[in-house]
C-alpha positions in Angstrom: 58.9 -56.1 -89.3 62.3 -57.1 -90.9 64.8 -58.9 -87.7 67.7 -59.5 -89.7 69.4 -62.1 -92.2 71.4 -65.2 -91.7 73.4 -66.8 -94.3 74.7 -70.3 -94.6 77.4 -70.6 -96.9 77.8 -68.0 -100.6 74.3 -69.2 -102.2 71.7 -69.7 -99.1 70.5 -67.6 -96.3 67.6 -66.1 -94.4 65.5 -63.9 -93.3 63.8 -63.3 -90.1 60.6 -61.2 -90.2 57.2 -61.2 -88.3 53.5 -60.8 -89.8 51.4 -58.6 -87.3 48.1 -56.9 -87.7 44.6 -56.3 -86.2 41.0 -57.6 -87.6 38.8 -54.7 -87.4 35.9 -57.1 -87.7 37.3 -58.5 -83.9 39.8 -57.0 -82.7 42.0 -59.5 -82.5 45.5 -59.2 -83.4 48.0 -61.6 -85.0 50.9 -61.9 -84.6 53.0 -64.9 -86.7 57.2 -64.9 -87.0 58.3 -66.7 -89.7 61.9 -67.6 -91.4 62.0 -67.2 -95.5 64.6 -69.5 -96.5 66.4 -68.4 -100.3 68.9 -70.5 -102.3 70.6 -67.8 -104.9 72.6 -69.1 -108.5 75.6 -67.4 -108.2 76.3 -67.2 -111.6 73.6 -64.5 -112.1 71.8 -63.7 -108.9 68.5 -65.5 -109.5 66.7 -66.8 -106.9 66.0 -70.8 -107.6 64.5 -71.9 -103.9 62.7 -70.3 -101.8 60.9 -71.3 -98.4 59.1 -70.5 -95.4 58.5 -71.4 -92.1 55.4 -70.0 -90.0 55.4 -69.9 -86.0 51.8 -70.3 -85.8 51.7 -72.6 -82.7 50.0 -69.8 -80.5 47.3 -69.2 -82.6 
């Protein structure tokens, strides 16, 4: 699920997005936001860092 995009300054920004299914083998569903952080070259559009953070305290 796609929440939306932050940016921090021309070359960096964000994006806020959840990971959320089911284990049939269980049942049990999880359910993990996370932030991808990008750095972009401006000079051609390449991506050259990329991130992420995972919420998984709850689990």
């Amino acid at each position: 699920m796609f929440e939306g995009s932050y940016l921090h300054g021309e070359d960096c920004f964000a994006i806020h997005s959840r990971l959320k299914f089911t284990w049939w083998e269980n049942n049990v569903t999880i359910d993990w936001p996370f932030v991808a952080f990008y750095k972009v070259r401006l000079s051609d559009g390449k991506i050259i860092r990329y991130n992420e953070y995972w919420d998984t305290e709850d689990t």
